[in-house]
C-alpha positions as CSV (number, residue, x, y, z in Angstrom):
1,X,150.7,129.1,-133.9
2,X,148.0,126.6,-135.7
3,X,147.9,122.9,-134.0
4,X,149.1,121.5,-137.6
5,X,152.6,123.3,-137.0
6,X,152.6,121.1,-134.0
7,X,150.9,117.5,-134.4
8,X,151.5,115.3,-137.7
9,X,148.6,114.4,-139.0
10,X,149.3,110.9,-137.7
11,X,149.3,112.6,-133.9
12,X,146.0,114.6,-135.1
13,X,144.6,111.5,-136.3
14,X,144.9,110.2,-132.7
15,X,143.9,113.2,-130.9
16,X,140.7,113.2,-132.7
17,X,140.2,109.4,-132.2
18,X,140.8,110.1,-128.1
19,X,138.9,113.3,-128.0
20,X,135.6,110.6,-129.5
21,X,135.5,108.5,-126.4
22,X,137.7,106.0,-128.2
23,X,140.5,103.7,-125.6
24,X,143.3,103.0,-126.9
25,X,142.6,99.4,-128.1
26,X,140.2,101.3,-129.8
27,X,141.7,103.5,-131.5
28,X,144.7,101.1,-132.4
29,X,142.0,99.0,-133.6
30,X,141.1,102.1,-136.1
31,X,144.4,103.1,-137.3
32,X,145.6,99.5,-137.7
33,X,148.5,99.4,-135.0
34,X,149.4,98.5,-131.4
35,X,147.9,99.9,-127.5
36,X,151.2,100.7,-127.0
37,X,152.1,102.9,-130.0
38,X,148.8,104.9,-129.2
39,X,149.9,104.9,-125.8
40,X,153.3,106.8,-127.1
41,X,151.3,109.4,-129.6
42,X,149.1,110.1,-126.7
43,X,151.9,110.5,-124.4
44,X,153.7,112.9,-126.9
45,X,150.6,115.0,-127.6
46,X,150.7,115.7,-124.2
47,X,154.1,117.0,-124.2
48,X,153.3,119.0,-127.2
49,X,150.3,120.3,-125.7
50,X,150.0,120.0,-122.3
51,X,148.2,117.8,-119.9
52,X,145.0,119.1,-120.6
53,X,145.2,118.9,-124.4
54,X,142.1,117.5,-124.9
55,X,140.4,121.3,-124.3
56,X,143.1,123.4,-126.3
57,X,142.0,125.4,-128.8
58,X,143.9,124.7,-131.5
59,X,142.3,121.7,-131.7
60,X,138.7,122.5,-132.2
61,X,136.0,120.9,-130.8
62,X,135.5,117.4,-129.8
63,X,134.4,115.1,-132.1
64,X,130.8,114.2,-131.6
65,X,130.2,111.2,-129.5
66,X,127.7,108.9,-130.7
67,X,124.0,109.1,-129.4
68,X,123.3,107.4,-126.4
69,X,122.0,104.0,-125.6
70,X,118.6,103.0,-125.0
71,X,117.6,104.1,-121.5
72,X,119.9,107.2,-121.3
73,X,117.0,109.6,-122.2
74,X,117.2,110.2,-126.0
75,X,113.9,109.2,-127.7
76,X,114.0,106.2,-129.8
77,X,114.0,107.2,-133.6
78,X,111.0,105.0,-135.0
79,X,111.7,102.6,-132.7
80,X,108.7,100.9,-132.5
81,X,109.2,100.0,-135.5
82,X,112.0,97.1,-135.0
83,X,115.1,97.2,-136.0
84,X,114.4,95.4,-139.7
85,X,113.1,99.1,-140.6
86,X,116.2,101.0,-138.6
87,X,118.6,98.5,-141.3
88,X,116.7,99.3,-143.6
89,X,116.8,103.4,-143.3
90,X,120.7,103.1,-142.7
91,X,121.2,101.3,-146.3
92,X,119.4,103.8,-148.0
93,X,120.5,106.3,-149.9
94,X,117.3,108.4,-150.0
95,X,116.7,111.5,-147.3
96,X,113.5,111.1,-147.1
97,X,111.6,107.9,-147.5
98,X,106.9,107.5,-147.0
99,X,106.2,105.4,-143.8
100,X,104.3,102.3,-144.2
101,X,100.6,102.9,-144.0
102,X,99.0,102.7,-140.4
103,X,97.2,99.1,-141.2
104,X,100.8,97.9,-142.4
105,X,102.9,99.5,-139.5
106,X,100.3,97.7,-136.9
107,X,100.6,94.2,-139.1
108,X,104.5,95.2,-138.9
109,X,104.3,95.7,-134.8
110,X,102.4,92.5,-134.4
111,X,105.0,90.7,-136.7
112,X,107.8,91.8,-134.4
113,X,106.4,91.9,-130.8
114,X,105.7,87.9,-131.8
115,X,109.2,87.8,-132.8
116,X,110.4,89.2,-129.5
117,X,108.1,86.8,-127.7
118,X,110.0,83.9,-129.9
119,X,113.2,85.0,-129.1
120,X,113.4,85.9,-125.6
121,X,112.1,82.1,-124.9
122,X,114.9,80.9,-127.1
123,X,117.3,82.2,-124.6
124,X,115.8,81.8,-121.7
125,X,115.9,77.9,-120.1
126,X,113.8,76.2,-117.5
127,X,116.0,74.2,-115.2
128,X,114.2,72.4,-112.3
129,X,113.0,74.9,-110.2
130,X,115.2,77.9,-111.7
131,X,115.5,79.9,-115.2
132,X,118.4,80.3,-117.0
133,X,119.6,82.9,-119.1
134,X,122.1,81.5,-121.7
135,X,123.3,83.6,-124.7
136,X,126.6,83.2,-127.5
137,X,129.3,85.7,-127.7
138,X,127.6,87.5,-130.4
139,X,124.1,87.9,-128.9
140,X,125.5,89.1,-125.6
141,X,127.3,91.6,-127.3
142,X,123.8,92.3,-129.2
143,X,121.7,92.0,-125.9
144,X,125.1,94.7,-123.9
145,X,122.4,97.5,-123.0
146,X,119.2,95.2,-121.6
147,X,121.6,92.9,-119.8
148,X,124.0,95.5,-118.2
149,X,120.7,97.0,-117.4
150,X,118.8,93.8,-115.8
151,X,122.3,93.2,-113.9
152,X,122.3,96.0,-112.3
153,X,118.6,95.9,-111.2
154,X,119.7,92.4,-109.5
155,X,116.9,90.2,-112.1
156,X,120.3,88.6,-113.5
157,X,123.4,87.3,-112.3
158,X,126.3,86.5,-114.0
159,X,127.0,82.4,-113.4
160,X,129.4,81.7,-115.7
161,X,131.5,82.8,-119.1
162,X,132.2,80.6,-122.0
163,X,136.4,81.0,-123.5
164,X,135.8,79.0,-126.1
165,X,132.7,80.8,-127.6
166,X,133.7,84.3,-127.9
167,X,132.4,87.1,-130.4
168,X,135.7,88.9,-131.4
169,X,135.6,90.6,-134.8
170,X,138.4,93.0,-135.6
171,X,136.4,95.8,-135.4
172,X,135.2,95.1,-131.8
173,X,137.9,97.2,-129.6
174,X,136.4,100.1,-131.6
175,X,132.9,100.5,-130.1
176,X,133.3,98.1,-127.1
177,X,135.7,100.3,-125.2
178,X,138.9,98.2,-125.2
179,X,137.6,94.6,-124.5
180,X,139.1,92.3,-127.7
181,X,136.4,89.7,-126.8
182,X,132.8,88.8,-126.0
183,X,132.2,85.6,-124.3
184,X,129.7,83.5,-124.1
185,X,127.2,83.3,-120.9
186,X,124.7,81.7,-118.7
187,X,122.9,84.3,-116.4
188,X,120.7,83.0,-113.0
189,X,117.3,84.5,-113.9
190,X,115.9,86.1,-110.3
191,X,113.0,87.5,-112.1
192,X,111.4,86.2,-114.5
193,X,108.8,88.1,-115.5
194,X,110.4,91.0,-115.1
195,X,113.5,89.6,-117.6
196,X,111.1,88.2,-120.2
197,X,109.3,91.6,-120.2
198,X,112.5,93.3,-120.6
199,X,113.9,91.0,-123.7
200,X,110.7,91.0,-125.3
201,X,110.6,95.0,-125.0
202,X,114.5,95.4,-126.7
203,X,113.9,92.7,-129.5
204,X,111.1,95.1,-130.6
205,X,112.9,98.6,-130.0
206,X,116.0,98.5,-128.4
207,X,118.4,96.8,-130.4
208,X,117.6,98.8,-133.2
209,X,118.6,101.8,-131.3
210,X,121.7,100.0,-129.9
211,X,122.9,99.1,-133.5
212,X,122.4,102.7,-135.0
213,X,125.1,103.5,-132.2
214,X,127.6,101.0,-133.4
215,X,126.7,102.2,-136.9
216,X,127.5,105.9,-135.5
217,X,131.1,105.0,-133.6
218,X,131.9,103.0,-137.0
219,X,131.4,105.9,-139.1
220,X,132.9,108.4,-137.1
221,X,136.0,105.5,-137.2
222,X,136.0,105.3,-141.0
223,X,136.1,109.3,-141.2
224,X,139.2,110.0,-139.1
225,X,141.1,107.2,-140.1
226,X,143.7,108.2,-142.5
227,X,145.6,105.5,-145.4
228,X,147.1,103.3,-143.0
229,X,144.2,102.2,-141.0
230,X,144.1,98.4,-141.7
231,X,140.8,97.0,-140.1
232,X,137.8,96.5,-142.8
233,X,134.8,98.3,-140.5
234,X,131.6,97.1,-141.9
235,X,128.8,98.8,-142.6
236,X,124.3,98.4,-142.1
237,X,124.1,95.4,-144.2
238,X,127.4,93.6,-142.4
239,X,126.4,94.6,-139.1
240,X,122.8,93.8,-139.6
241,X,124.0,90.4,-141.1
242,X,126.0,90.0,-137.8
243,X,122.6,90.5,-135.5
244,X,120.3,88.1,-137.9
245,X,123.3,85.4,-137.8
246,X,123.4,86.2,-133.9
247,X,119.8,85.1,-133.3
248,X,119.1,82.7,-136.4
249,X,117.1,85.1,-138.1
250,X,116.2,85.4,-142.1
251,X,114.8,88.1,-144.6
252,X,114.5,91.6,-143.8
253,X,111.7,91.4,-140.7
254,X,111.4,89.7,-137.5
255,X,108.3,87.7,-139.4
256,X,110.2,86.2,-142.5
């Protein structure tokens, strides 16, 4: 007996959403309707199939996550490169595209690692005898990895959130695992050194990285979702419109 004799293609839909790491804010989110009907399609697939539907057979294998973020291990395609280039290669249509010359790819380091310097000091505000992190709903959502990373290395802590600043675009629940909203912050800096270093270092490699992944989840998101998913995911040149509105940037490199 073949899965398709079993789920409707609106329960594989859902399934294959799941089986991608997606919650079910998520994948309502996706498919354009509420928690709790995914709650009730996942709840039925299990009768269908079992509790441990996720490994039967008859449904394949699991779709593929996407890559992880920066700081999990995986090298850093052309990272070094800034993120302007990382837009640029997800816009284009081309396979294979020539790599800037090395005099231009220094010039385009330089650009971008005074770029990082700029913008990690926007952020970051001397008060009396203590620095303070404060960023917008949108650029902590931009900033997730190095943050969650300099939180848990005890060189931040969380002082307080912002509800009326919040970065909640409809597509959000669909690569933020669940959470409808991103608020606004001020972080105590314990470290500052050790913080600026950190910024200045994910301006220039690791947001480009963290962006492809969004990019990744999106487009896995726009290929299961069948006729009836509702939300408009966008694609490089929104997303990259979203980071350079973030951080008050303009043109196509750190630079400009």
């Amino acid at each position: 007996m073949k899965v398709g004799k079993i789920l409707s293609p609106f329960e594989r839909e859902v399934a294959a959403l799941a089986r991608a790491g997606y919650g079910r804010s998520g994948i309502a989110a996706a498919l354009g309707i509420s928690p709790g009907t995914v709650k009730v399609v996942l709840r039925q697939i299990r009768w269908k199939l079992g509790e441990n539907w996720r490994d039967h057979p008859w449904l394949g294998k699991p779709v593929q996550e996407c890559g992880p973020t920066n700081g999990e291990g995986a090298p850093l395609p052309e990272a070094t490169l800034g993120f302007a280039k990382a837009a640029a290669a997800q816009e284009a249509s081309e396979t294979v595209t020539a790599g800037p010359a090395p005099g231009e790819a220094t010039v385009r380091w330089e650009q971008e690692a005074r770029e990082g310097r700029r913008l990690a000091s926007l952020i970051l505000v001397c008060a009396r005898t203590r620095t303070i992190l404060k960023v917008s709903g949108s650029q902590r959502f931009f900033l997730k990895p190095v943050l969650a990373t300099l939180e848990a290395e005890g060189h931040l802590r969380l002082l307080a959130a912002d509800r009326n600043d919040v970065f909640a675009p409809p597509w959000l629940p669909i690569v933020n695992r669940g959470r409808k909203a991103v608020r606004a912050a001020r972080y105590l800096v314990r470290d500052d050194a050790r913080v600026r270093a950190a910024l200045e270092e994910y301006f220039s490699a690791g947001l480009a990285f963290y962006v492809q992944g969004l990019l990744q989840r999106l487009a896995t998101a726009r290929s299961l979702a069948g006729y009836w998913r509702r939300v408009n995911l966008p694609g490089a040149r929104e997303m990259w419109g979203d980071v350079r509105e973030a951080f008050g940037l303009s043109g196509d490199t750190f630079g400009e």
